[in-house]
TITI-797993 format. One record per residue (C-alpha): residue number from 1; z negated, y negated, x negated. Coordinates in nm, 2 decimals. Each point is the difference from the previous one (the first is absolute). Layout:
N
<NUM; <Z; Y; X>>
...
//
This chain:
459
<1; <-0.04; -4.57; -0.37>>
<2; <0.32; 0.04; 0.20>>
<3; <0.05; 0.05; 0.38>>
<4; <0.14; 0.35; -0.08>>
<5; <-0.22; 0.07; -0.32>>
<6; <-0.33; 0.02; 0.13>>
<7; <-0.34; -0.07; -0.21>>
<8; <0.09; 0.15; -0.41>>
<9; <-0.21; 0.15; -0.22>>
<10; <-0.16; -0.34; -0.14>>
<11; <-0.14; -0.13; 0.33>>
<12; <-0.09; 0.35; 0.09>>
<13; <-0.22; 0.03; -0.35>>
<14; <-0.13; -0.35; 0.06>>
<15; <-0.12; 0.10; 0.38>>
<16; <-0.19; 0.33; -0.19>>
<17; <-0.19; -0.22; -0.24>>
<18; <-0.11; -0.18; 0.27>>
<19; <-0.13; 0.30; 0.20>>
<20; <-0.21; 0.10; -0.30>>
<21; <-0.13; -0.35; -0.04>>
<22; <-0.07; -0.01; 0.39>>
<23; <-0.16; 0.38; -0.02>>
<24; <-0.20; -0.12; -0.27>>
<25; <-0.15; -0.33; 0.21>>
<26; <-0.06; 0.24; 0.28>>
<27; <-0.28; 0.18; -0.24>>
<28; <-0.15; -0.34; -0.07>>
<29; <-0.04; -0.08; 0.37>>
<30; <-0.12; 0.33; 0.08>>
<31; <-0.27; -0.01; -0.29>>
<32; <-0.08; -0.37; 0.14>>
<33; <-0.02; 0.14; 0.38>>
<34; <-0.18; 0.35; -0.15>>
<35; <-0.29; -0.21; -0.24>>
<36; <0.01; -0.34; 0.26>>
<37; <0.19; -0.27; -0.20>>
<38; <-0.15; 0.15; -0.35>>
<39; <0.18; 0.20; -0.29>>
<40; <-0.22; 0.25; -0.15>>
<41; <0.12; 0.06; -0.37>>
<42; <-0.13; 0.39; 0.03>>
<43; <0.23; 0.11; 0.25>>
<44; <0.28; -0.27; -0.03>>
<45; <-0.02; 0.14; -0.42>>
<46; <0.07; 0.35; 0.16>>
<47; <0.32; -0.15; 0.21>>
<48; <0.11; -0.16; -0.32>>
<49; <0.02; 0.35; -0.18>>
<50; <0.19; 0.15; 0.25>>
<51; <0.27; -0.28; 0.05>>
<52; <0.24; 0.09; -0.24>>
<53; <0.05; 0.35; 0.20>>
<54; <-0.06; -0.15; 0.34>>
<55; <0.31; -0.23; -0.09>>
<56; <0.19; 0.28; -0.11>>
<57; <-0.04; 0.24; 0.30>>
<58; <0.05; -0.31; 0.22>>
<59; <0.34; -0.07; -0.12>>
<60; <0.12; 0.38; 0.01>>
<61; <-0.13; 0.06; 0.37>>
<62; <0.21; -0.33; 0.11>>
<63; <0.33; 0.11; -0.19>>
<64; <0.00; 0.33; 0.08>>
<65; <-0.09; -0.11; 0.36>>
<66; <0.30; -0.18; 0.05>>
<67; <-0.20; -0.34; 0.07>>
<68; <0.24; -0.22; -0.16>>
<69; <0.36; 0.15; 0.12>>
<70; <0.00; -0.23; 0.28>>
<71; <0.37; -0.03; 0.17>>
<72; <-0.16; 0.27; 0.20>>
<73; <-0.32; -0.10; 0.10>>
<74; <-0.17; -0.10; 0.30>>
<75; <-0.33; -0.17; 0.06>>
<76; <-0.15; 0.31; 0.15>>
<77; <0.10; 0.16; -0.34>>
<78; <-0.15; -0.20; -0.17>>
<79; <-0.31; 0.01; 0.13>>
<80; <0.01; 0.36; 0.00>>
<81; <0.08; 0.04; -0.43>>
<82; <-0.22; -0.26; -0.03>>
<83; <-0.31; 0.20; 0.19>>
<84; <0.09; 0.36; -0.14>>
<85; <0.07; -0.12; -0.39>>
<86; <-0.34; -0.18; 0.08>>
<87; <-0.19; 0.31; 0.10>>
<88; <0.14; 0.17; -0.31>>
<89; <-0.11; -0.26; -0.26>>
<90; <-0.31; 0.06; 0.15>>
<91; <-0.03; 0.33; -0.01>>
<92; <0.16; -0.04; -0.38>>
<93; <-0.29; -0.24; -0.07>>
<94; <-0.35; 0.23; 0.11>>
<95; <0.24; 0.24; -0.23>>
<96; <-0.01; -0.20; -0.29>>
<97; <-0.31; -0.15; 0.05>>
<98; <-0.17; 0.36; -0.01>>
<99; <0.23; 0.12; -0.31>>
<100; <-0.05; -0.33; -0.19>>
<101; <-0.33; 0.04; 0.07>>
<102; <-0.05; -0.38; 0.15>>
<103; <-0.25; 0.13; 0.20>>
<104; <-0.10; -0.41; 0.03>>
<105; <0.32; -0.05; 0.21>>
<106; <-0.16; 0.01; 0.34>>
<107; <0.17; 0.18; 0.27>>
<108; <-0.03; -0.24; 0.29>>
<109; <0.17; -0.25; -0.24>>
<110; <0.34; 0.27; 0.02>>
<111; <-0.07; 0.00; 0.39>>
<112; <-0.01; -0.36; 0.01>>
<113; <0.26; -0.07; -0.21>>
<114; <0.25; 0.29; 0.24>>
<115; <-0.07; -0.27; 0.30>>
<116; <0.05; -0.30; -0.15>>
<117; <0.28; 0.11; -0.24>>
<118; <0.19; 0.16; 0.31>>
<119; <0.00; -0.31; 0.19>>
<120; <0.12; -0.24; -0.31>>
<121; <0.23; 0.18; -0.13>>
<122; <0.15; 0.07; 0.33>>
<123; <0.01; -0.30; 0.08>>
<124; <0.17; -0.12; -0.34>>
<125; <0.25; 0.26; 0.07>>
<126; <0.09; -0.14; 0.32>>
<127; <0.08; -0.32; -0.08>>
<128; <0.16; 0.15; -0.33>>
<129; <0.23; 0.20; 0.23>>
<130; <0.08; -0.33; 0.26>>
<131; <0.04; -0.22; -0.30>>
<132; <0.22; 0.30; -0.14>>
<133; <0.25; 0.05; 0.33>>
<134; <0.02; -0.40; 0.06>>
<135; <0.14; 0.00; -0.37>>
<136; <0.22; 0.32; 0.03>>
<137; <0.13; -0.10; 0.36>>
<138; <0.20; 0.23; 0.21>>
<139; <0.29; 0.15; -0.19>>
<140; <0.31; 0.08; 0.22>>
<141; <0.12; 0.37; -0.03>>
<142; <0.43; 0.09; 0.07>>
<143; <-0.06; 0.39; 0.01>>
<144; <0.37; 0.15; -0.06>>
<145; <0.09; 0.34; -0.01>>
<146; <0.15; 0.23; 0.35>>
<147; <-0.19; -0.05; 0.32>>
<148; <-0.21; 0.28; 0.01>>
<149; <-0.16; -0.05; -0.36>>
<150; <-0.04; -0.36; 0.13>>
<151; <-0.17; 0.08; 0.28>>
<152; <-0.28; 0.19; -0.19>>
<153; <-0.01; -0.30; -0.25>>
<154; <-0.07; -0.24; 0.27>>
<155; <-0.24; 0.20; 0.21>>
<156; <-0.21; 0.07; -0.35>>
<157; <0.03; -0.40; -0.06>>
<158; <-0.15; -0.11; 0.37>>
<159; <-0.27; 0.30; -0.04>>
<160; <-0.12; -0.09; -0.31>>
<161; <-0.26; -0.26; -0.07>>
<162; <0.16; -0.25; -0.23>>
<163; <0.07; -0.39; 0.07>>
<164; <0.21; -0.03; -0.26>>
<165; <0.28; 0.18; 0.09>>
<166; <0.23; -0.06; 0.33>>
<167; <0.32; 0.21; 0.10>>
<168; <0.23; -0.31; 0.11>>
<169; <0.31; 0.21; 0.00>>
<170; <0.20; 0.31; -0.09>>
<171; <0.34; 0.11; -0.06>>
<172; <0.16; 0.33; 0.08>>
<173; <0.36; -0.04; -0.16>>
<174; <0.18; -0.24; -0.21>>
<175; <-0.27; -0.06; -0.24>>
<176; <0.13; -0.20; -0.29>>
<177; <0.12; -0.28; 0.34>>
<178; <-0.30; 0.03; 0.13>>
<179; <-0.24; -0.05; -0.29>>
<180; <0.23; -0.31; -0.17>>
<181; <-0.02; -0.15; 0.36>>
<182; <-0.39; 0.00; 0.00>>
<183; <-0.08; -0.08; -0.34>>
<184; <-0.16; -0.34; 0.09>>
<185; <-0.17; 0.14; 0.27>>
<186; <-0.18; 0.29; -0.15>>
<187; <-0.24; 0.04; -0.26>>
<188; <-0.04; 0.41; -0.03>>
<189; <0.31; 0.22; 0.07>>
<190; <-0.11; 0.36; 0.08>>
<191; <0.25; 0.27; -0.12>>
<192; <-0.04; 0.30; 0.21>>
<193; <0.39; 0.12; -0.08>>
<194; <0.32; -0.08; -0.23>>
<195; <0.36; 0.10; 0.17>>
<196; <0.10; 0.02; -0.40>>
<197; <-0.09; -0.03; -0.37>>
<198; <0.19; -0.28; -0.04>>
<199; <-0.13; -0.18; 0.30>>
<200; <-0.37; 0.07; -0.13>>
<201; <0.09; -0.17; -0.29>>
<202; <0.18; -0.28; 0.14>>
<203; <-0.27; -0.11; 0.20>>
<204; <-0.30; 0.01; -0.19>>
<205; <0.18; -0.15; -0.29>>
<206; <0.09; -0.33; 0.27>>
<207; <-0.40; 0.04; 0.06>>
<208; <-0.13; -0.02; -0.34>>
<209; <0.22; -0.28; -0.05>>
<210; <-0.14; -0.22; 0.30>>
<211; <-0.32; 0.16; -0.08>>
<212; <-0.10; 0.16; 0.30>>
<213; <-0.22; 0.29; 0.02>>
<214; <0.08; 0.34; 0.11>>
<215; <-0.16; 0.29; 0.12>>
<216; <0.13; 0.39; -0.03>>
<217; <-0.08; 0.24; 0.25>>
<218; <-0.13; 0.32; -0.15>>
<219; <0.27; 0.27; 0.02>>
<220; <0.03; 0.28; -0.25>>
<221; <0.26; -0.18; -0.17>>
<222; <-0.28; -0.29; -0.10>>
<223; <-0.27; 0.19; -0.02>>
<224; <0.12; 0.14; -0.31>>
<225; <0.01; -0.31; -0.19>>
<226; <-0.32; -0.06; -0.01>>
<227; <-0.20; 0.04; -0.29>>
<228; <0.30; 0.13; -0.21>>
<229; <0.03; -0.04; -0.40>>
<230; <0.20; -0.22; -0.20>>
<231; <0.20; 0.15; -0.30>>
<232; <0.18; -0.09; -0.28>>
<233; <0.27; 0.21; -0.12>>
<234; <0.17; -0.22; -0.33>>
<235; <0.16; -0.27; 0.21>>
<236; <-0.01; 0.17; 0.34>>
<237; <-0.31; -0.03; 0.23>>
<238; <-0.07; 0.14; 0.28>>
<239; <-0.28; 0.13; 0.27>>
<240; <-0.12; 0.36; -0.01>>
<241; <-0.10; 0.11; 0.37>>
<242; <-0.35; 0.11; 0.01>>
<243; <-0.12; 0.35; 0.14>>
<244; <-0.17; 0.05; 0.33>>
<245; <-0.29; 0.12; -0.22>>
<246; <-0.36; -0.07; -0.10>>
<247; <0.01; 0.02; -0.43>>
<248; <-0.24; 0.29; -0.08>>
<249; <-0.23; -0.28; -0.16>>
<250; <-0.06; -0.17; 0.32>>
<251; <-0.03; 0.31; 0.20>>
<252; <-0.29; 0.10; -0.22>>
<253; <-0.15; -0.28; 0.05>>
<254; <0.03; -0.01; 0.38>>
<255; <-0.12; 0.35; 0.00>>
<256; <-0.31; -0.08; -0.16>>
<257; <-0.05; -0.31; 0.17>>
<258; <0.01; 0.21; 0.31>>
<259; <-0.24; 0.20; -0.12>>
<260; <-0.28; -0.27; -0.07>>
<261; <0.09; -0.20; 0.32>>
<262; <0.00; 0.29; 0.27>>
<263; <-0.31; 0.17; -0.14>>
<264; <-0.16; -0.33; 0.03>>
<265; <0.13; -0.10; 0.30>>
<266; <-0.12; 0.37; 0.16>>
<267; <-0.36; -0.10; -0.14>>
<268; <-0.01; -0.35; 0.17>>
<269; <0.17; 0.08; 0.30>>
<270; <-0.17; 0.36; 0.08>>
<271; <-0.26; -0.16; 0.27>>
<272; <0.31; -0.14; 0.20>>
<273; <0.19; 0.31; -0.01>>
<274; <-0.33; 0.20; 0.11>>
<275; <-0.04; -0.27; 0.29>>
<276; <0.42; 0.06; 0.11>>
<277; <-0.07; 0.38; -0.03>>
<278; <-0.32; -0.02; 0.21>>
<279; <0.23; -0.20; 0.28>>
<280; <0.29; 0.21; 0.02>>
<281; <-0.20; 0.27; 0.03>>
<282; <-0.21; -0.13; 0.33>>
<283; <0.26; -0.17; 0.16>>
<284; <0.30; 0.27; -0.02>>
<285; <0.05; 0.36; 0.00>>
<286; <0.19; 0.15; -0.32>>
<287; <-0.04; 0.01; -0.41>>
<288; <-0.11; -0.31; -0.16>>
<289; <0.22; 0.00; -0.29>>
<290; <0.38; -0.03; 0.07>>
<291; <0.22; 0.16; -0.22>>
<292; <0.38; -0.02; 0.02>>
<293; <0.31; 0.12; -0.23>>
<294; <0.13; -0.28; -0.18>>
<295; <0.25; -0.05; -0.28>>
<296; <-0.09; -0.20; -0.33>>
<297; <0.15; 0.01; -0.36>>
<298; <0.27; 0.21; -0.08>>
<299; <0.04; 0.09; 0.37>>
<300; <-0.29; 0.18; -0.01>>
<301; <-0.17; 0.13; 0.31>>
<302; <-0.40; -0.04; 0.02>>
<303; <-0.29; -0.03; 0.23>>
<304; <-0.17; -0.38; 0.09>>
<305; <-0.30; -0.02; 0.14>>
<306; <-0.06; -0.26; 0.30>>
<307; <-0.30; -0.04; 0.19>>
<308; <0.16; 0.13; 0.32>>
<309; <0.11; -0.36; 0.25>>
<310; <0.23; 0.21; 0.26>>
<311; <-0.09; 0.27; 0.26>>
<312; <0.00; 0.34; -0.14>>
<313; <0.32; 0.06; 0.27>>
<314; <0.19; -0.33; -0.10>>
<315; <0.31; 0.17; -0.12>>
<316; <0.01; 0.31; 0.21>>
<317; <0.23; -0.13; 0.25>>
<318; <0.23; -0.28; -0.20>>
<319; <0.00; 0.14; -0.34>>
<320; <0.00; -0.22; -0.30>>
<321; <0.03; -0.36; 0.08>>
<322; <-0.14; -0.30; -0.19>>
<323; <-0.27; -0.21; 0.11>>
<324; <0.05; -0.29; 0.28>>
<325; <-0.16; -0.33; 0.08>>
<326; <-0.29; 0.07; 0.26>>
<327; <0.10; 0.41; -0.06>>
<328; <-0.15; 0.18; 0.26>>
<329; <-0.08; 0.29; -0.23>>
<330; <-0.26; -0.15; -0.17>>
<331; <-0.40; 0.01; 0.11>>
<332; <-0.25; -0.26; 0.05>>
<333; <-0.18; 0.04; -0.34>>
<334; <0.36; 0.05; -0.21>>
<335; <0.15; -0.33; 0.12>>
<336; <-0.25; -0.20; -0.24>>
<337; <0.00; 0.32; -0.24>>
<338; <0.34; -0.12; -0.04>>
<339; <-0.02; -0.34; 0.04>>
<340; <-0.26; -0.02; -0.33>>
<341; <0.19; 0.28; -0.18>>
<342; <-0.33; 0.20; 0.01>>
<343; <0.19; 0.27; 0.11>>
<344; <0.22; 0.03; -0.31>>
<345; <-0.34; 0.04; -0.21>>
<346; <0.03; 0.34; -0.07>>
<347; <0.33; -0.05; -0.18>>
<348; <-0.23; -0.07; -0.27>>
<349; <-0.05; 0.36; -0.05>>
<350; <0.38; 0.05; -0.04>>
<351; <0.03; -0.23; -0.22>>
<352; <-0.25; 0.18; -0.24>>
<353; <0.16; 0.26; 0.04>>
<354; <0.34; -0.13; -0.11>>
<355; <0.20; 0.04; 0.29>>
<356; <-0.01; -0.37; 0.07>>
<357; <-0.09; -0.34; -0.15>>
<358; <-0.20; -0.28; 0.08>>
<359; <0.33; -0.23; -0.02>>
<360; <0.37; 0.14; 0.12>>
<361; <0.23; 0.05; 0.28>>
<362; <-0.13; 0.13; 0.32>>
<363; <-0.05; 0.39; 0.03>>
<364; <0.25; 0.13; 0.29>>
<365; <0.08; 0.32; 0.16>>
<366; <0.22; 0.22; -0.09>>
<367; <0.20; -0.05; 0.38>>
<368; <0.05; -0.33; -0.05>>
<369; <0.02; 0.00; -0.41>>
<370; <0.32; 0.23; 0.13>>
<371; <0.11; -0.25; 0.30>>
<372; <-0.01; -0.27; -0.27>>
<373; <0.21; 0.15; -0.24>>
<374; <0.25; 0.03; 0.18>>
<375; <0.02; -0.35; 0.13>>
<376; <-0.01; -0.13; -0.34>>
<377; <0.12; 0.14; -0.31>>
<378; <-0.29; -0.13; -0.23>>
<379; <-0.31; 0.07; 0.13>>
<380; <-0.03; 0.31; -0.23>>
<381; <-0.06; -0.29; -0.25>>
<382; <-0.34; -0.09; 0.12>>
<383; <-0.10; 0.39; -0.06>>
<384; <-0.03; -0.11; -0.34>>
<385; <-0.33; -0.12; -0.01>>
<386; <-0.37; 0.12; 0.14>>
<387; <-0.03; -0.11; 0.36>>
<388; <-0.30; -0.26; 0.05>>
<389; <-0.22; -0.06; 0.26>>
<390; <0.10; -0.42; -0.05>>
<391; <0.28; -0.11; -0.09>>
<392; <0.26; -0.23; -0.05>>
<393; <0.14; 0.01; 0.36>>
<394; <-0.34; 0.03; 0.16>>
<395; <-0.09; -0.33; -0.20>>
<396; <0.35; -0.21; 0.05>>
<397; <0.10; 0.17; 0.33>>
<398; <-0.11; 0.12; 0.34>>
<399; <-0.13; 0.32; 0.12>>
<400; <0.29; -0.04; 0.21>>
<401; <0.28; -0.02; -0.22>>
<402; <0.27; 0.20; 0.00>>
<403; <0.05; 0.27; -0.21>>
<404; <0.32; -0.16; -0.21>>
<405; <-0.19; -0.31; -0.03>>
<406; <-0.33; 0.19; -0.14>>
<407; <0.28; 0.17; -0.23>>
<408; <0.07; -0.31; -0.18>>
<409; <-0.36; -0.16; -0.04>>
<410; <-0.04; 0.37; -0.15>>
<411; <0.28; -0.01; -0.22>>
<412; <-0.09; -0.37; -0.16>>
<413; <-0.35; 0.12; -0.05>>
<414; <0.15; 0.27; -0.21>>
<415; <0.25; -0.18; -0.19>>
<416; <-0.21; -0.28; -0.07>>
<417; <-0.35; 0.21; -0.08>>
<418; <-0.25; -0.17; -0.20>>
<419; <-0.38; 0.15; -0.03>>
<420; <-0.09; -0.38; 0.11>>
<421; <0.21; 0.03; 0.30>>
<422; <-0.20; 0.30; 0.11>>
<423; <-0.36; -0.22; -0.03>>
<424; <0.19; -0.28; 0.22>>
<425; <0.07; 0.28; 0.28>>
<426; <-0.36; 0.12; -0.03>>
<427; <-0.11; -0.34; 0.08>>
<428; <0.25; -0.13; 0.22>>
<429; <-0.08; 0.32; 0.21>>
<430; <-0.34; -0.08; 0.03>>
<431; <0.10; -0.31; 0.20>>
<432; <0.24; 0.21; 0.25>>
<433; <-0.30; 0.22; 0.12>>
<434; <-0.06; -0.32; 0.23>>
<435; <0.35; -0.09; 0.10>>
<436; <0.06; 0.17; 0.29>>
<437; <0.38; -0.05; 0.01>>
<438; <0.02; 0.21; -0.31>>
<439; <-0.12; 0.31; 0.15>>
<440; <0.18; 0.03; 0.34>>
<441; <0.27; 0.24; 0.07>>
<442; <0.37; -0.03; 0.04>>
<443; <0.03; -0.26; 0.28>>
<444; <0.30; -0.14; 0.19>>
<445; <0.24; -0.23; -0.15>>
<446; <0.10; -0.33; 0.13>>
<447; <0.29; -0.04; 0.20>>
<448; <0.30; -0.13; -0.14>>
<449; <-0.04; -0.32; 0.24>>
<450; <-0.29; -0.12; -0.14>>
<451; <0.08; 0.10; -0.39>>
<452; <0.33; -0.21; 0.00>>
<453; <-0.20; -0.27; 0.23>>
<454; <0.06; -0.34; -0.16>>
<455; <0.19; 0.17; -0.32>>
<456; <0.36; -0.15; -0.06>>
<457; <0.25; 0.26; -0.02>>
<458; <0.34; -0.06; -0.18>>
<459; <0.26; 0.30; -0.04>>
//
């Protein structure tokens, strides 16, 4: 495990087998602390039967959850996963015990075990994620590309919450100098901009060869490399650009998955949305239900429902404008509406009706859909897929990003679709709904002063 390589797949595997085996030893103590210090063979038989599947829903809900990508973890994240997978398994459990018909498996024992399992594994994870960062150490970043892109860069680097990656320096010129003249300095060089072809390839081929690692910022040019196929052609190969598409396989499968999952999740959530409707309807005069023009696949216009967050006058004097930090706009009751999500609930119901999907790029209005269009040339592109209620950039990003940066994470979630990468948003987005920072507004950036504070700059 290198300074710049971070934990691979092997440890990682090794650190899941040892959850189970933990999870596991948590059932025994919580049988012990359930029956005081004995094992009954009736219900412990009935535990037994259901391992195999309790093993198996364990490990999904931990991948798909994210637990073990950890360069971007902190402990607060931890314990959060940790608590929420934990609640799942145990609502998966009293699921399985009832369809399995292990009617023996005694439901204080799944209570227990959701206290004592939270606080283990938690725990475990902690020290995992120390023992983890001590190992990785603090890789120096050289972020090179013009000043402006650089300035983003850094200001997303001292935002974010990872301790494994400093910004040490930056170059706004002369960057085949510059980069040769830091090589034993610097363990990642960032890539935000190339003067020329043959400078891009100058420079990462003296970077491969003193084996440094390098990151790519995420411009159209490199976003279209990924996921690409490789073909042979007699002696010639070469890489066939994918589409900005969905196959009509995996569409059909998202549709019906949306389907299952939003009729379900309309079931199980109906007493909260009664409770929402119930306060927005006390607290503020106007309609309960918002609805709003917005513009999803193939640039199509439809109605979303909301429950309604705002005033019913919010836009009468300003016109469009997207949401702030602290907006004044927004009542009492729809500040934690929003802050849950709750009030994007009813988006369930465009979903079934096929205007939407569970998983996609974030539904805008025409106005801005029109503003945006003009300021880059590619947004059309994310037009060609459903719009979602989650997403990629809702998951990755901030409510606050800006539109160009929502753009990309939209654009990789396209080119790189997977069905699988569509249950990892679902449950990466149930861990959001309690991260504040992920549902504020646009708020105000950092002054240049303190993003280039302590940051070397060469040109």
């Amino acid at each position: 495990m290198s300074k710049t390589g971070g934990f691979n797949r092997t440890i990682k595997i090794a650190i899941g087998i040892a959850d189970i085996i933990i999870y596991h030893l948590t059932f025994l103590v919580s049988f012990y602390f359930r029956y005081e210090g004995t094992l009954p063979i009736f219900n412990y038989s009935a535990y037994q039967s259901a391992l195999p599947y309790i093993v198996l829903v364990f490990v999904l809900i931990n991948v798909f959850s994210g637990i073990y990508v950890l360069y971007n973890k902190r402990f607060i994240d931890m314990f959060s996963i940790t608590s929420i997978s934990q609640v799942m398994m145990s609502f998966a459990i009293m699921a399985m015990t009832f369809f399995g018909r292990w009617f023996a498996f005694p439901r204080t024992i799944i209570f227990i075990n959701l206290i004592i399992s939270t606080i283990v594994l938690t725990i475990w994870r902690l020290i995992i994620l120390e023992f983890y960062y001590k190992k990785s150490g603090v890789s120096r970043v050289m972020v090179i590309g013009t000043e402006d892109k650089c300035r983003e860069a850094i200001h997303n680097f001292k935002s974010s919450k990872t301790r494994q990656y400093k910004v040490v320096s930056a170059t706004f010129d002369n960057y085949v100098e510059n980069v040769k003249r830091n090589i034993n300095d610097i363990d990642v060089f960032y890539f935000l901009d190339f003067d020329t072809l043959e400078e891009e390839t100058e420079i990462l081929s003296f970077l491969t060869f003193n084996n440094k690692r390098v990151f790519l910022g995420t411009d159209f040019g490199n976003i279209l490399r990924i996921n690409n196929r490789i073909m042979n052609i007699d002696d010639e190969s070469l890489i066939a650009i994918s589409k900005f598409e969905i196959s009509p396989e995996n569409d059909i499968i998202k549709r019906m998955l949306d389907i299952l999952i939003s009729l379900a999740m309309i079931i199980i959530t109906s007493p909260i949305m009664i409770i929402a409707a119930l306060l927005i309807k006390l607290t503020s005069k106007g309609p309960i239900l918002y609805k709003q023009v917005r513009v999803t696949k193939g640039q199509k216009e439809f109605e979303i429902y909301k429950f309604r967050s705002m005033r019913t006058d919010a836009e009468e004097l300003s016109g469009p404008v997207l949401a702030q930090a602290e907006d004044p706009r927004i009542t009492k009751v729809g500040k934690y509406l929003r802050s849950l999500r709750i009030d994007e609930l009813p988006q369930l119901f465009n979903v079934l009706k096929g205007d939407m999907s569970l998983i996609g790029p974030r539904p805008e209005r025409p106005y801005f859909v029109n503003q945006f269009k003009e300021q880059n040339p590619y947004y059309y592109l994310r037009h060609s897929v459903r719009a979602g209620i989650t997403g990629y950039a809702q998951v990755y990003g901030k409510y606050s990003t800006d539109f160009n940066s929502k753009l990309k994470f939209d654009l990789i979630y396209i080119k790189n679709y997977s069905i699988m990468m569509d249950i990892q948003i679902l449950f990466q987005t149930i861990k959001i709904l309690f991260d504040k920072v992920s549902s504020q507004g646009v708020d105000e950036e950092m002054s240049s002063e303190r993003i280039f504070e302590g940051i070397e700059i060469y040109e």
